[in-house]
C-alpha positions as CSV (number, residue, x, y, z in Angstrom):
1,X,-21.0,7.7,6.9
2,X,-20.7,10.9,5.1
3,X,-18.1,12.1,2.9
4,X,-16.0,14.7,4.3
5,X,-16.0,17.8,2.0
6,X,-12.1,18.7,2.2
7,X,-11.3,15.2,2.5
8,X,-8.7,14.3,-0.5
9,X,-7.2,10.7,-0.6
10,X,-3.6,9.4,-2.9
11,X,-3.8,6.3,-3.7
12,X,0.5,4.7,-4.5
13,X,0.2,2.9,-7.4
14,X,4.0,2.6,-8.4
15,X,5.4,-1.0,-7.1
16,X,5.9,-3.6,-9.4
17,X,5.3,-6.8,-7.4
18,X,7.7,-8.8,-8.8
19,X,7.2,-11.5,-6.2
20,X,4.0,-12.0,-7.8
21,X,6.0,-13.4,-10.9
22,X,5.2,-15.0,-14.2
23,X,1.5,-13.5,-13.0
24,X,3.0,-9.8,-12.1
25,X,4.7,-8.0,-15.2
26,X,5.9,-4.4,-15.7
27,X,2.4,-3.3,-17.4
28,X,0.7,-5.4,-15.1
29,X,1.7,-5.1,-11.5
30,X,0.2,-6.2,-8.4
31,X,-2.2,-4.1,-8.1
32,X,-3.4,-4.6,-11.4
33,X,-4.4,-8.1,-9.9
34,X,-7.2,-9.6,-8.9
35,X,-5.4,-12.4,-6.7
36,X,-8.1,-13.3,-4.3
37,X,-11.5,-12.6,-6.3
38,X,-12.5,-10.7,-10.2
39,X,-11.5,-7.1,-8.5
40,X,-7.9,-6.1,-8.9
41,X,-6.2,-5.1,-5.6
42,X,-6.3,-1.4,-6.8
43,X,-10.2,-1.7,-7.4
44,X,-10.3,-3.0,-3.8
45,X,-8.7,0.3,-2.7
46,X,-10.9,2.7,-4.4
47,X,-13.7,0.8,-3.3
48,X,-12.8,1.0,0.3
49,X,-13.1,4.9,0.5
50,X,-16.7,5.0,-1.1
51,X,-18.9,6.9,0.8
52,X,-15.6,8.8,1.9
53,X,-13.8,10.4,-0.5
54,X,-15.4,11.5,-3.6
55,X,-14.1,9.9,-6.5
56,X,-12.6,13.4,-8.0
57,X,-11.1,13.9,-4.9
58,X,-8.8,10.7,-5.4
59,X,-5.5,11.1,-7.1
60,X,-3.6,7.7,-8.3
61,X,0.4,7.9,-8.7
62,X,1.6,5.4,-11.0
63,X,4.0,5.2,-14.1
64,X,3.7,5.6,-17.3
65,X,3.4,1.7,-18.3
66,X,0.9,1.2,-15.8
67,X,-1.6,4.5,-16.4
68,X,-3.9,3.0,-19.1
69,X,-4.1,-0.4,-17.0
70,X,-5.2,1.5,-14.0
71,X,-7.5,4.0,-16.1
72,X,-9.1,0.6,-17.6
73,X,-10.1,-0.8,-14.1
74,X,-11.0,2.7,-12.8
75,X,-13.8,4.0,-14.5
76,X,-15.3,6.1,-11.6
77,X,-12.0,8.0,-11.3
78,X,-11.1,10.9,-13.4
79,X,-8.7,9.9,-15.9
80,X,-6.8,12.8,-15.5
81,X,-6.7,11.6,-11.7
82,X,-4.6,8.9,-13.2
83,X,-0.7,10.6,-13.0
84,X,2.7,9.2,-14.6
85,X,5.5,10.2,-12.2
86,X,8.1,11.2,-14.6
87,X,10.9,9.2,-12.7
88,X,11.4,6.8,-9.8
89,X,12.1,9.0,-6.7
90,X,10.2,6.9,-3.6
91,X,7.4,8.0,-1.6
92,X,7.9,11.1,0.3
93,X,8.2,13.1,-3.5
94,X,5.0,11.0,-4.8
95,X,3.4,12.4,-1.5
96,X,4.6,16.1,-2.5
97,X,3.4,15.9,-5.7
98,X,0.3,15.1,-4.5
99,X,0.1,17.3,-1.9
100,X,0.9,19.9,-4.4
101,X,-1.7,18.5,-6.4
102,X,-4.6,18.6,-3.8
103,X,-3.4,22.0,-2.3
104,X,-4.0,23.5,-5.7
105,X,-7.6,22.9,-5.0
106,X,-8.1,23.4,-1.4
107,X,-4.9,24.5,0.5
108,X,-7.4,23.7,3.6
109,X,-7.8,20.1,2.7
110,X,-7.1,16.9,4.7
111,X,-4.9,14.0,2.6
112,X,-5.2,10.4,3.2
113,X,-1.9,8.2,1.8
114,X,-2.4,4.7,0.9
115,X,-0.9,2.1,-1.0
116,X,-2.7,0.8,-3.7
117,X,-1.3,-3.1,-3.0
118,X,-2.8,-4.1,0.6
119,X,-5.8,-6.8,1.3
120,X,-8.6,-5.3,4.0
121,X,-11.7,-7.4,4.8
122,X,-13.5,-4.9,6.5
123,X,-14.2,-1.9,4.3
124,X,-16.4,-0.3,6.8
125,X,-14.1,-0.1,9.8
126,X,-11.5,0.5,7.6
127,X,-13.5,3.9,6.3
128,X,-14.2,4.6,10.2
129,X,-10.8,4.5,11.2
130,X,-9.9,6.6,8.4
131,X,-12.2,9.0,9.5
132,X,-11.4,9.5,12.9
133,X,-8.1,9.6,11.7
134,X,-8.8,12.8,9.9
135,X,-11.0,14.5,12.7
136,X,-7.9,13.7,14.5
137,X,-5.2,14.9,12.1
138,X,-7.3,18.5,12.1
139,X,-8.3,19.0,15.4
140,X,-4.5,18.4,16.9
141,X,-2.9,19.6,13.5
142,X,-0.7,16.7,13.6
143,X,0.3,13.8,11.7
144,X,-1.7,10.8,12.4
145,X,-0.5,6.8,11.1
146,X,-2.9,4.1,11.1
147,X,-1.1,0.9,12.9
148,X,-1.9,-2.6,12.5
149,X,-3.2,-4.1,15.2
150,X,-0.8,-7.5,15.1
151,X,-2.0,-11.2,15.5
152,X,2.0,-12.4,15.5
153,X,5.0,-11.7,16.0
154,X,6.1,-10.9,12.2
155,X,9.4,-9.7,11.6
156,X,8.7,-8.5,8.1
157,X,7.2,-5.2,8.7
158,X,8.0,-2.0,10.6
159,X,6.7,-1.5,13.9
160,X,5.0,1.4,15.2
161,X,5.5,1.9,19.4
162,X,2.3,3.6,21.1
163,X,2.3,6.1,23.4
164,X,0.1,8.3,25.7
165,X,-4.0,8.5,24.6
166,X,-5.1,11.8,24.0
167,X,-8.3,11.9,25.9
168,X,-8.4,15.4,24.5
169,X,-9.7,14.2,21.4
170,X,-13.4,12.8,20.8
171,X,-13.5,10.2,17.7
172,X,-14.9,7.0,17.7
173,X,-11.1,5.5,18.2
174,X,-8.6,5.7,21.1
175,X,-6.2,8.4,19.5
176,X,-2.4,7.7,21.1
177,X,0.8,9.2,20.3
178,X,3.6,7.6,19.1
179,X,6.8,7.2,21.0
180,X,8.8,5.8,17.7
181,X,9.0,3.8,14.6
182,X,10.7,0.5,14.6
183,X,12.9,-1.4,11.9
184,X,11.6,-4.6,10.9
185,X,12.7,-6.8,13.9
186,X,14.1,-9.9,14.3
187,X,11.7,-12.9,15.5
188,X,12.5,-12.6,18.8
189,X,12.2,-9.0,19.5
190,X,8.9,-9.0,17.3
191,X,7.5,-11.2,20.1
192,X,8.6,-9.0,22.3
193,X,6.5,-6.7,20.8
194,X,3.7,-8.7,20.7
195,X,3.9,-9.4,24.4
196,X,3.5,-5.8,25.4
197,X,1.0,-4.8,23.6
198,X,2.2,-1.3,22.6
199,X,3.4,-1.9,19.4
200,X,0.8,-1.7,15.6
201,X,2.8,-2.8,12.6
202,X,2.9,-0.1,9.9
203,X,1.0,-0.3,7.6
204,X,2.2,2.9,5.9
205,X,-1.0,4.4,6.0
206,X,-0.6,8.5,6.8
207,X,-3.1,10.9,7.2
208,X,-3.0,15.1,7.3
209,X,-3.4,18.4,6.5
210,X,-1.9,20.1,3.7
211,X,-0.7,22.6,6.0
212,X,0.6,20.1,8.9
213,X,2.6,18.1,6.0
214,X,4.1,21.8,4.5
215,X,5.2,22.7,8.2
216,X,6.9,19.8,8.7
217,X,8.5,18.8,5.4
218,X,9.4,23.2,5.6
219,X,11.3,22.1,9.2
220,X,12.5,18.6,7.7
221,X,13.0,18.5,3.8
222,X,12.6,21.7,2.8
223,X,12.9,20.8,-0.9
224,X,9.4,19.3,-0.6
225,X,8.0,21.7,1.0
226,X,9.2,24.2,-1.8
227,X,7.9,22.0,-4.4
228,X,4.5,21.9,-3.1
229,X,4.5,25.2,-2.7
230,X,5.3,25.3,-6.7
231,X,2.6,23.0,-7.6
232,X,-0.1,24.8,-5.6
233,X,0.5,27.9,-7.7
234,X,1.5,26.2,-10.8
235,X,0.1,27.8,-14.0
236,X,1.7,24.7,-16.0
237,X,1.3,21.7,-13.6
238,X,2.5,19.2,-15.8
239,X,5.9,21.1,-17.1
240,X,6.7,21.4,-13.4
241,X,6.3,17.9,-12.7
242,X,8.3,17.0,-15.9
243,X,11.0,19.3,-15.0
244,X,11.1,19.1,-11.3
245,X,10.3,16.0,-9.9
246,X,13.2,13.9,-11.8
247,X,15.5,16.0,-9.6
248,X,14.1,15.3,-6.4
249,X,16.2,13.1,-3.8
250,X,14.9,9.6,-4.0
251,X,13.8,9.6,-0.2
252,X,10.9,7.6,1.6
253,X,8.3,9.3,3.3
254,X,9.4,7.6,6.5
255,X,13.1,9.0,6.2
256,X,12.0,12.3,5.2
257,X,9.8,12.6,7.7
258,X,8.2,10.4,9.7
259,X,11.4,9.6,11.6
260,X,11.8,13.8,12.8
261,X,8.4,15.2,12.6
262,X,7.1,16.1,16.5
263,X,3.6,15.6,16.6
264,X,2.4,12.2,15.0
265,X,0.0,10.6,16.4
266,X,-1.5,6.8,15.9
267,X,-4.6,4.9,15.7
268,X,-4.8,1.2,15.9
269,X,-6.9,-0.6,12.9
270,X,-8.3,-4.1,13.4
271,X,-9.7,-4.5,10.2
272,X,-8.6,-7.7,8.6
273,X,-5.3,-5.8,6.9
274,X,-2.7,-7.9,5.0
275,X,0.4,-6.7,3.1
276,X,0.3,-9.3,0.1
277,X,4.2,-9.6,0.1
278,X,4.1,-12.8,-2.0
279,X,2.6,-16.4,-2.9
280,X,3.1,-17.4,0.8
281,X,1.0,-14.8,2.2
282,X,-2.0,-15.4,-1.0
283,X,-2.6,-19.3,0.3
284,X,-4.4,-18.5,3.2
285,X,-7.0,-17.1,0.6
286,X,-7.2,-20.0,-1.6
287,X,-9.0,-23.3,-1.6
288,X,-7.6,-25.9,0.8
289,X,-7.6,-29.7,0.7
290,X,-7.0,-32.4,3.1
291,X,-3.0,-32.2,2.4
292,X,-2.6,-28.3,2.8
293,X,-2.2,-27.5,-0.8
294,X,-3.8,-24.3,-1.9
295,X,-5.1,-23.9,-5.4
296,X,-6.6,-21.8,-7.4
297,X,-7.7,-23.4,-10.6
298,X,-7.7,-27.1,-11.9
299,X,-5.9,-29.0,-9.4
300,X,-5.0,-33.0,-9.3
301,X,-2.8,-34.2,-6.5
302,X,-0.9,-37.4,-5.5
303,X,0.9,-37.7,-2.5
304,X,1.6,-34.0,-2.4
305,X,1.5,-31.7,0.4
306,X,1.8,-27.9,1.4
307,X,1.8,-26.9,-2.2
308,X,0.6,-23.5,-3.7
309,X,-1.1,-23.5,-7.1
310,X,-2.2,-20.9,-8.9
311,X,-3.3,-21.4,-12.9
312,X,-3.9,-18.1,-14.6
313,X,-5.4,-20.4,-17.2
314,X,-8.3,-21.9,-17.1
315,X,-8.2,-24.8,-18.9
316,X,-5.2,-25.8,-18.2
317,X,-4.7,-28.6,-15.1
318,X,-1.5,-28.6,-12.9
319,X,-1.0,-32.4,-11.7
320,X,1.1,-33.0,-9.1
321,X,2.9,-36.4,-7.7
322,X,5.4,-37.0,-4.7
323,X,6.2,-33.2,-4.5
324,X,6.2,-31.0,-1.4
325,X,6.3,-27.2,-0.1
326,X,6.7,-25.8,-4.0
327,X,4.9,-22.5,-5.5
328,X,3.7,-23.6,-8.9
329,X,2.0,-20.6,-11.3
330,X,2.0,-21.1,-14.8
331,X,0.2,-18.0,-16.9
332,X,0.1,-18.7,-21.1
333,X,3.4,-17.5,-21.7
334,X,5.5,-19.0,-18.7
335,X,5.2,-21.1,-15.5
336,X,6.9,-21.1,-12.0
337,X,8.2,-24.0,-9.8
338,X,9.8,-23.0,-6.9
339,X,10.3,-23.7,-3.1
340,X,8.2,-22.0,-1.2
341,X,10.6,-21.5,1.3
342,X,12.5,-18.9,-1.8
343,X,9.4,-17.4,-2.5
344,X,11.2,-14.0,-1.0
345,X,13.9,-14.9,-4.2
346,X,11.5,-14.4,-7.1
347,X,12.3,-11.0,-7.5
348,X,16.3,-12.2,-8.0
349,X,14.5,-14.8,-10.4
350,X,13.0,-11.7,-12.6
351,X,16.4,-9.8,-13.0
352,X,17.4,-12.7,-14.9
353,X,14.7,-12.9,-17.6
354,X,14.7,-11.7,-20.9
355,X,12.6,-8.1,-21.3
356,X,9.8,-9.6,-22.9
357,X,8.7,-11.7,-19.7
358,X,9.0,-8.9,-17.4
């Protein structure tokens, strides 16, 4: 695989991860982790697109507590490729800015946007799907979405509902457009989902052209569309940003857009994806023993069972006796105990503690 010449990627480094408490913190988020192996989630990302994106053609979107983090486990990227939005305002104005950003340098070029946060095991299909995606975006001008190809019936994502394949266009993957974009269901109509066979969860993946996005962000919310426009002929790119961007409506991408734009299409992705939304979803990743507890680090267990342990020091051992279904993380400055059940409460958990555990 080649890299494609006019073939920019943004990489959303913003989230906080709070699930991923007392490990997570506001200068270290979760991407800034490295939950499953020594690279951080965000390394994993970057990684993914080698041999597809050129390094200087990779802008990361952060904030400002999180830029020298970031820069530290970036080396290959640009450190001016590193950007501090100046406010919280969502993703469809981080994708502006970076549209603006990339349009500033080839008005012509193609955009991949991707969270920094999300497990993939294969990198190489990932990079193919990413790259028919683009042939596909170009050749029909349109907006394509990369959809999950699902393996249950999860009702903690958004759904994405296939429809027609465009035999018209020739890339390696079945190219289909989409019908519409589903809530996150309940269990029962996510089986339903699963049944038919029609349906990718969302992995908000997007991929287009700078001038596909500016036509329909003009049509849909205009006051992106203006501010790319700003950015692409920006003598002062930073003061714009400064001034500007803080008075953008906080709006997701998928409001903004991806609910009234005509021509998206989809490609399914089987390439070992996961979300990461908390502890639960790490365990599958971690050692196992005979009682279902998962563990990473020094582990001693007595009737105990479905446990998840994760010690963030190393020479420190978690014992554990008559206890079942907790989360149990301990870090050098705090530990967790909770049900694993609640895990989806840690976040409530962090709004309660003092600033200097955050």
């Amino acid at each position: 695989m080649s890299e494609i010449s006019n073939l920019y990627a943004l990489i959303l480094a913003g989230g906080s991860g709070t699930r991923f408490w007392p490990l997570s913190r506001n200068v270290r988020p979760k991407q800034l982790l490295n939950l499953f192996d020594e690279e951080t989630l965000i390394e994993k990302a970057v990684n993914r697109l080698e041999g597809l994106v050129d390094p200087e053609r990779i802008l990361v979107l952060t904030n400002e507590a999180q830029v020298d983090g970031i820069q530290k486990v970036l080396p290959t990227i640009p450190a001016e490729n590193v950007v501090a939005e100046p406010a919280r305002r969502d993703t469809a104005p981080a994708i502006a800015l970076a549209a603006g950003w990339i349009a500033a340098r080839d008005p012509e070029a193609t955009m991949i946007a991707l969270p920094a946060d999300q497990l993939v095991i294969n990198d190489e299909e990932f990079r193919a799907v990413l790259q028919s995606a683009a042939e596909a975006a170009e050749l029909k001008d349109a907006i394509v979405t990369l959809g999950i190809r699902p393996d249950w019936a999860c009702p903690s994502y958004g759904y994405i509902e296939r429809g027609a394949k465009l035999d018209s266009v020739d890339t390696s993957h079945d190219v289909h457009e989409v019908n519409c974009f589903k809530e996150k269901p309940t269990v029962q109509l996510a089986e339903e989902y699963l049944k038919s066979g029609n349906f990718s969860w969302n992995a908000g993946i997007f991929i287009w052209t700078i001038r596909t996005l500016l036509r329909e962000l003009s049509q849909h919310c205009p006051q992106l569309a203006e501010f790319i426009e700003t950015l692409q002929c920006a003598r002062d790119f930073k003061k714009i940003v400064a001034d500007s961007f803080p008075e953008l409506e906080r709006v997701s991408i998928d409001y903004a857009l991806m609910e009234n734009a005509k021509t998206i299409l989809n490609i399914e992705a089987d390439v070992g994806w996961d979300d990461v939304g908390g502890w639960p979803s790490v365990a599958k990743y971690l050692n196992e023993d005979e009682s279902g507890n998962t563990n990473r680090g020094k582990l001693v267990s007595v009737d105990s069972n479905n446990n998840i342990v994760f010690s963030a020091v190393d020479e420190m051992t978690i014992a554990l006796m008559g206890v079942n279904d907790l989360i149990v993380v301990n870090t050098a400055d705090a530990i967790l105990v909770a049900d694993r059940n609640d895990a989806d409460q840690i976040k409530k958990l962090v709004e309660e503690l003092p600033p200097e555990l955050t």
